[in-house]
C-alpha positions as CSV (number, residue, x, y, z in Angstrom):
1,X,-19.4,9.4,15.6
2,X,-15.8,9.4,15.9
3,X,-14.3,12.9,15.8
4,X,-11.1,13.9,14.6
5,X,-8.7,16.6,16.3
6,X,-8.1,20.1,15.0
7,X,-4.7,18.9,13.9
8,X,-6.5,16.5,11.6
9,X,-8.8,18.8,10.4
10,X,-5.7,21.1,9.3
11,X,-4.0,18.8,7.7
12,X,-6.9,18.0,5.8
13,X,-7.8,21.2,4.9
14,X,-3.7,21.8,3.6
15,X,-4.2,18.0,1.5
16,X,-7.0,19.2,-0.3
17,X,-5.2,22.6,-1.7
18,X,-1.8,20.7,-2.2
19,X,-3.8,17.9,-4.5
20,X,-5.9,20.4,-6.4
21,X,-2.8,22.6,-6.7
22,X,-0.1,19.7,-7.8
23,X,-1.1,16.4,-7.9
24,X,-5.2,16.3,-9.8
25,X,-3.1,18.7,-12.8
26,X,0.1,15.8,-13.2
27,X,-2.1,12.5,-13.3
28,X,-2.1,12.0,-16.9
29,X,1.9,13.2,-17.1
30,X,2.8,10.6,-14.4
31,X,1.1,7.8,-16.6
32,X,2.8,9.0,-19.0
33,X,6.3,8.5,-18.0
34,X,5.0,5.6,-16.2
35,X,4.5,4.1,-19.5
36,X,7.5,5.4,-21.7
37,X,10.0,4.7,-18.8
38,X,8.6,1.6,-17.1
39,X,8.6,-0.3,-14.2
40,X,12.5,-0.1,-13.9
41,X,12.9,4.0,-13.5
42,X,12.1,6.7,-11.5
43,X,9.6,8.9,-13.2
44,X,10.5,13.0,-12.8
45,X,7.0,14.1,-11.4
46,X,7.9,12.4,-8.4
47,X,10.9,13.6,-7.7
48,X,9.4,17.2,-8.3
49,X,6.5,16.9,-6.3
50,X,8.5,15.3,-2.9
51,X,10.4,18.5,-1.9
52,X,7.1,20.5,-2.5
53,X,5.1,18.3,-0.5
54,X,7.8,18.3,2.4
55,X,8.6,22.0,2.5
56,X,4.7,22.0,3.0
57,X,4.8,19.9,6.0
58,X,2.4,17.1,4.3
59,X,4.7,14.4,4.5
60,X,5.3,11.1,6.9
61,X,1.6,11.8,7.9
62,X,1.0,8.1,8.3
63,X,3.3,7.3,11.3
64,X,1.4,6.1,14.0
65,X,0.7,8.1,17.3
66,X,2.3,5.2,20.0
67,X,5.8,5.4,18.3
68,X,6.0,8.8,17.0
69,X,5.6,11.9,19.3
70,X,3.9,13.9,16.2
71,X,2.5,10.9,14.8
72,X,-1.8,10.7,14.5
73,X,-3.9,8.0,15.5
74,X,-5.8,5.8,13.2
75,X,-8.8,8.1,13.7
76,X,-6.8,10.9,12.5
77,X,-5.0,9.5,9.9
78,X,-8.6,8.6,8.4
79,X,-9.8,11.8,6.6
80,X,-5.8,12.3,4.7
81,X,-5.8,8.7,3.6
82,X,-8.4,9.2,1.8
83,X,-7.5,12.4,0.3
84,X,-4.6,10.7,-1.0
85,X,-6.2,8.0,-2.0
86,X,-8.3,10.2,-4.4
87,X,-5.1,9.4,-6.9
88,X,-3.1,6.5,-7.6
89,X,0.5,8.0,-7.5
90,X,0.0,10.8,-4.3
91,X,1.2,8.6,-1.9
92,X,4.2,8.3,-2.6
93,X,4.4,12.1,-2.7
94,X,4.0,12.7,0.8
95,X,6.1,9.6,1.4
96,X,3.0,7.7,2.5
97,X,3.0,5.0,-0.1
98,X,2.9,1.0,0.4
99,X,5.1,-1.1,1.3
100,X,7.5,2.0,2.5
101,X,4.6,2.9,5.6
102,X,3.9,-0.6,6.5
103,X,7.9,-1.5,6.2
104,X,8.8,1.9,8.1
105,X,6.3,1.1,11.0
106,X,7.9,-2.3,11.0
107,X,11.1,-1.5,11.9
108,X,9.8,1.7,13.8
109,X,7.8,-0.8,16.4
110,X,10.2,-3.8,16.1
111,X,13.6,-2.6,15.1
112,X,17.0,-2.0,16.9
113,X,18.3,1.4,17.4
114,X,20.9,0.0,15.2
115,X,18.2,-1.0,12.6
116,X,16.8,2.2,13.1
117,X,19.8,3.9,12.1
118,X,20.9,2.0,9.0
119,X,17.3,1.6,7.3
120,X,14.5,3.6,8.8
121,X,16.5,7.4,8.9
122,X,16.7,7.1,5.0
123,X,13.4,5.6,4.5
124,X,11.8,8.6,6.3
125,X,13.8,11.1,4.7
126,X,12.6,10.1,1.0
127,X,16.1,8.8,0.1
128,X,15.7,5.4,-0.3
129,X,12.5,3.0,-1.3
130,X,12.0,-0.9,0.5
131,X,10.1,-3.9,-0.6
132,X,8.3,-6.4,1.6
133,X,8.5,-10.5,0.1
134,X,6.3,-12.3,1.9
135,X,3.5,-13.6,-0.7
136,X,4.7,-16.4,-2.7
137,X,3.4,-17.8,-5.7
138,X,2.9,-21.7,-4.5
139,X,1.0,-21.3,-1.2
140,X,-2.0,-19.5,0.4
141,X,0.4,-16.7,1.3
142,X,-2.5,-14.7,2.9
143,X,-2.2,-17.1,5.9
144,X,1.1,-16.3,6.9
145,X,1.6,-20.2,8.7
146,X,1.9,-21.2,4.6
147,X,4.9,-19.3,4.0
148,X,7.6,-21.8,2.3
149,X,10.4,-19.9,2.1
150,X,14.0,-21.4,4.1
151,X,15.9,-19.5,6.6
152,X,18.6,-21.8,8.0
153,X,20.8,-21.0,10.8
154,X,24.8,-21.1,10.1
155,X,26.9,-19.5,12.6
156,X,26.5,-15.8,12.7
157,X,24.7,-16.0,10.0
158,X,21.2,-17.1,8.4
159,X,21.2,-18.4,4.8
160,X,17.5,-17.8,3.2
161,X,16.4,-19.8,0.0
162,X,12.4,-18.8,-1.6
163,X,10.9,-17.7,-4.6
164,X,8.7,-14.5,-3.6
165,X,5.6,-13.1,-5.4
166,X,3.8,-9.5,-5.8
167,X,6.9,-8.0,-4.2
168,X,6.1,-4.4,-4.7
169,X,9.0,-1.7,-5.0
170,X,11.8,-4.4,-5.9
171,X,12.0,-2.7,-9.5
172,X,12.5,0.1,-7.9
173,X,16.0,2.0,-8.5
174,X,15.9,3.6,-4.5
175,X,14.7,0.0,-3.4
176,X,17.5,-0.8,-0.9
177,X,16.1,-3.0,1.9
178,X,13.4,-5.9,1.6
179,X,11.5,-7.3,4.5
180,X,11.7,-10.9,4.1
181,X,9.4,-13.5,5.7
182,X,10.5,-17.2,6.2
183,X,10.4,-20.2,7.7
184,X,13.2,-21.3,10.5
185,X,14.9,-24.0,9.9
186,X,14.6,-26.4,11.9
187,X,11.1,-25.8,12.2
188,X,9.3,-25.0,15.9
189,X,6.4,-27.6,16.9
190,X,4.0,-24.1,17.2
191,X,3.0,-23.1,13.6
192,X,3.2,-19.7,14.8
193,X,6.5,-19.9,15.7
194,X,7.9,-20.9,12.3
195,X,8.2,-17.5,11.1
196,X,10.9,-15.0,10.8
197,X,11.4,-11.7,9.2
198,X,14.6,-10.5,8.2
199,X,16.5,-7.3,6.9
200,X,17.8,-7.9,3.5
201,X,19.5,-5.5,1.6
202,X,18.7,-5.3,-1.8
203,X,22.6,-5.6,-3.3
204,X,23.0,-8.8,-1.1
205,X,24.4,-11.7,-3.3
206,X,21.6,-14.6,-4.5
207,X,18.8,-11.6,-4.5
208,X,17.4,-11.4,-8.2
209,X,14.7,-9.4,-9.4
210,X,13.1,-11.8,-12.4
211,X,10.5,-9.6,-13.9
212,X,7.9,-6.8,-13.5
213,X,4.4,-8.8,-13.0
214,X,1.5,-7.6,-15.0
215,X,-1.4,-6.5,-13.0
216,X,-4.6,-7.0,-14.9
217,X,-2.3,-6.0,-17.9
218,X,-0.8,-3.2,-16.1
219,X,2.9,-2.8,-15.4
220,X,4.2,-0.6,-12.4
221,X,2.3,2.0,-12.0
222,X,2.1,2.6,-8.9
223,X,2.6,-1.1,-7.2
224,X,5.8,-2.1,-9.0
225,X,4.9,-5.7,-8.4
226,X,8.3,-8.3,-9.2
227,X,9.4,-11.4,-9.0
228,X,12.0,-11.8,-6.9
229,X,14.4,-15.3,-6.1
230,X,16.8,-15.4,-3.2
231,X,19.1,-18.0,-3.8
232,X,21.6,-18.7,-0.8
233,X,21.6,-15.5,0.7
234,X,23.3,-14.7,3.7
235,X,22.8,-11.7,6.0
236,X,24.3,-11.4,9.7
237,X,21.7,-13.2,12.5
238,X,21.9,-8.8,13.5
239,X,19.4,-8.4,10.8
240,X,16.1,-10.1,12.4
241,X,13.4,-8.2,13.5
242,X,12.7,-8.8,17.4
243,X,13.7,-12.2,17.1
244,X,13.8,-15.5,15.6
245,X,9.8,-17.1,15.5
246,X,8.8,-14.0,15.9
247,X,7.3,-12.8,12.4
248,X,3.8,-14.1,12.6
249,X,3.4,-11.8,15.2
250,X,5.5,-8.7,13.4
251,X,2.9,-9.6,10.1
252,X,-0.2,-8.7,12.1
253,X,1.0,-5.8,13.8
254,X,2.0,-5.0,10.4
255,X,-1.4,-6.0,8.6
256,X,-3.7,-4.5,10.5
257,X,-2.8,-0.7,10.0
258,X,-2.0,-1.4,6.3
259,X,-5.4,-3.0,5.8
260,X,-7.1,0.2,7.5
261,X,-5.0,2.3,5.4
262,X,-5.5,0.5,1.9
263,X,-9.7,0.0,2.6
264,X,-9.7,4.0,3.0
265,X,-7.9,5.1,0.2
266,X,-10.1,2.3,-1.5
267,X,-13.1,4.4,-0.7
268,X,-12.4,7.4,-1.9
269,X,-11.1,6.0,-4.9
270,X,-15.2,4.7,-5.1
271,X,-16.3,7.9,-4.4
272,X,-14.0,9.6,-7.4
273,X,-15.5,7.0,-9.8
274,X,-18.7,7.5,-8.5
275,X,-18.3,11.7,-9.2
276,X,-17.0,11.2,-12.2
277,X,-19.6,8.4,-13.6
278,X,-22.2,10.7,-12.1
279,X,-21.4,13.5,-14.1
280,X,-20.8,11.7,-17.7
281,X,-24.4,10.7,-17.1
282,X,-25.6,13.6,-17.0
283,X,-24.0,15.5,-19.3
284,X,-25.5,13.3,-21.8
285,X,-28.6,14.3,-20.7
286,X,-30.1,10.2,-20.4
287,X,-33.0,10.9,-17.9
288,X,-33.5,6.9,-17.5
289,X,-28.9,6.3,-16.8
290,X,-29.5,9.4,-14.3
291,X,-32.0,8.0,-12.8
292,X,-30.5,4.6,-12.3
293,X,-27.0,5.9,-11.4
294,X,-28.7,8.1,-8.6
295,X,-29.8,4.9,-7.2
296,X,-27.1,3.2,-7.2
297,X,-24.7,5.8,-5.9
298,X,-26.9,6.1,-2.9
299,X,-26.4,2.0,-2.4
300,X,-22.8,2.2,-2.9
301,X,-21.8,5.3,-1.0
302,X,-24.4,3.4,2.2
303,X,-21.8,0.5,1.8
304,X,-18.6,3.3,1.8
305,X,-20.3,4.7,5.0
306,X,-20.8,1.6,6.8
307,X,-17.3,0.1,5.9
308,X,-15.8,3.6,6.9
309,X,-17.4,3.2,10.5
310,X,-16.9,-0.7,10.9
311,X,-13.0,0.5,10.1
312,X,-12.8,3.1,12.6
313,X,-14.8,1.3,15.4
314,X,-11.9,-1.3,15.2
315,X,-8.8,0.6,14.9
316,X,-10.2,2.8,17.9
317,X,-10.4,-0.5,20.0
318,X,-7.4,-2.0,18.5
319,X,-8.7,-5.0,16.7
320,X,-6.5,-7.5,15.4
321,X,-5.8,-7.4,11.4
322,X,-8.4,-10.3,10.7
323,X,-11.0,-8.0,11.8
324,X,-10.4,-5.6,9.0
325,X,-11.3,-7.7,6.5
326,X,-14.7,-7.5,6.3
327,X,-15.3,-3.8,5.5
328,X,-11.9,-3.9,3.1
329,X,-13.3,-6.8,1.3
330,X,-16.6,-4.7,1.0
331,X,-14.7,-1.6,-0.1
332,X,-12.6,-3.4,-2.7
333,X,-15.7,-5.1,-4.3
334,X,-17.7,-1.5,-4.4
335,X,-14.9,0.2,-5.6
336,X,-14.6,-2.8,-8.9
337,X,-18.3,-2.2,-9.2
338,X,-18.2,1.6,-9.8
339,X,-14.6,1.6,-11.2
340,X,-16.0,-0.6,-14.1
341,X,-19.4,1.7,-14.2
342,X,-17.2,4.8,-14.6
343,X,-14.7,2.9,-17.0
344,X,-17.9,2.6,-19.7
345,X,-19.3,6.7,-18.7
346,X,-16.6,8.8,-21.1
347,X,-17.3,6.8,-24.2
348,X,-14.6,6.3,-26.6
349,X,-12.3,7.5,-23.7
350,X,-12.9,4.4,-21.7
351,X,-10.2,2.4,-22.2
352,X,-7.6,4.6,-21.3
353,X,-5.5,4.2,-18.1
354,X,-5.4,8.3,-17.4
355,X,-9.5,7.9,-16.7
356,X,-10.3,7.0,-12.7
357,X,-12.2,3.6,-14.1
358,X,-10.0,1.7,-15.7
359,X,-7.0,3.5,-13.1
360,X,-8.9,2.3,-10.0
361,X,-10.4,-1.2,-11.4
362,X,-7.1,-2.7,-11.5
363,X,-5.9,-2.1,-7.8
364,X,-9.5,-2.6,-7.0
365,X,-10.1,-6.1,-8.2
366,X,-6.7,-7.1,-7.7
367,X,-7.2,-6.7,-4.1
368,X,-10.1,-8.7,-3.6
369,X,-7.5,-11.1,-4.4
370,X,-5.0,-10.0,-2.1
């Protein structure tokens, strides 16, 4: 229905080998250090995997077509996004790992040269990580109108004050540079209007990483989710993004692609569970739990299928982020569904993070939150 170009197809084809090669044979090692080190380090696979993945041209594949001249399109992009998203930590091999491509597009779309410069350069070279606060913990955050937060004007400068929530990557060690959503003070009659977004460096004064948040009981891995004050901070009025009143708009340029992304790597992570629930139940030869999982792997991947096209219809017509929502929200429920069948499949191995259940029904039934 919606074919992909030969470039695509390559790629593709070079994902595949690459993840078989080095990323399906490190899963339970980066859990590993993901637990002994914590939320707070760097973990070594990482930093092993990145020049391997670079040198073999698999990296920045998500920047977008319009701003990139060897960017792909949505379309495109499909088919690797869910390669990667066949494993929780890949993304961030190839440098294609949330909220670095959503921020990195940001700034790409809606940056100054000068912005460009400073933040993006480093960003896409792998040096540096970046955060995005904009959900916070007292409000309905998912509407971005409900953001809290204060940005106040004061001469050259703005002075933000806001207690941020679920802001992934700020534990990070590389994290230099958060996107931060606000509300201008004083506010704008248009509720649209109210919002800015703004360039904060991570070292800035009155920026304090509280805690790691607990997932579900997980810490970190891959998310990083923090808590994360800003207390009086200043930053020069240089470091908004296209202009004051202007981040409602900047969040759903932002949100739609991410939501695309994030509802495709969600269905391949459904179809892993579904592979590997599948073939527990039959290698304990149950003729009645073969039966019944047959069924209901036809259901599920029906729903994958249709969310898939539903996704792809609307990027290709350039739908606004609210639109993606429905086949996301379907993906994110399957995938809690089969995650939590194939959590139960390996027996007494089921509680263990280094299984696909229990690794993709956290980030699966968080998001139906999110």
């Amino acid at each position: 229905m919606f074919g992909v170009s030969e470039r695509s197809k390559g790629l593709a084809e070079r994902l595949t080998a690459f993840m078989a090669r080095h990323i399906y044979p490190n899963e339970h090692r980066y859990f590993l250090e993901a637990e002994r080190l914590g939320p707070w380090a760097i973990y070594p696979i990482i930093d092993e995997l990145k020049p391997l993945a670079r040198t073999a041209g698999l990296w920045n594949l998500f920047l977008p077509e319009k701003e990139s001249g060897e960017g792909l399109s949505n379309v495109d992009y499909a088919p690797l996004c869910e390669i990667m998203g066949r494993s929780l930590f890949a993304p961030e091999v190839f440098n294609c790992s949330a909220p670095d491509t959503g921020n990195m597009e940001t700034i790409l779309r809606y940056g100054t040269e000068a912005q460009k410069e400073r933040w993006l350069e480093p960003l896409l070279a792998g040096k540096t990580r970046s955060a995005f606060a904009m959900t916070e913990p007292d409000v309905a955050s998912s509407d971005a109108t409900n953001i809290a937060s204060a940005i106040r004007s004061e001469g050259n400068d703005y002075v933000i004050n806001g207690r941020k929530w679920y802001t992934s990557n700020s534990t990070h060690p590389s994290c230099e540079i958060i996107i931060f959503m606000g509300r201008v003070q004083p506010e704008p009659q248009d509720p649209h209007h109210r919002q800015t977004m703004i360039l904060v460096p991570r070292n800035t004064p009155g920026v304090r990483v509280v805690r790691s948040l607990p997932v579900f009981g997980f810490y970190g891995a891959p998310d990083r989710a923090a808590e994360v004050m800003f207390e009086n901070v200043r930053v020069p009025k240089r470091n908004v993004l296209l202009g004051e009143g202007r981040g409602f708009e900047i969040a759903q340029g932002r949100l739609g692609p991410g939501r695309i992304h994030l509802g495709w790597s969600a269905g391949y992570g459904v179809s892993l569970c579904a592979e590997r629930k599948w073939a527990a139940s039959r290698d304990r030869h149950a003729p009645r739990r073969v039966a019944a999982e047959g069924s209901r792997q036809r259901r599920i991947r029906k729903d994958v299928r249709a969310a898939r096209r539903a996704g792809l219809r609307r990027s290709r017509h350039g739908a606004r982020a609210r639109t993606w929502q429905g086949p996301d929200t379907l993906l994110a429920a399957r995938g809690e569904e089969m995650a939590g069948a194939a959590r139960a499949a390996p027996g007494g191995h089921a509680p263990q993070r280094d299984r696909p259940g229990p690794r993709f029904l956290r980030p699966s039934r968080a998001h139906r939150f999110w």
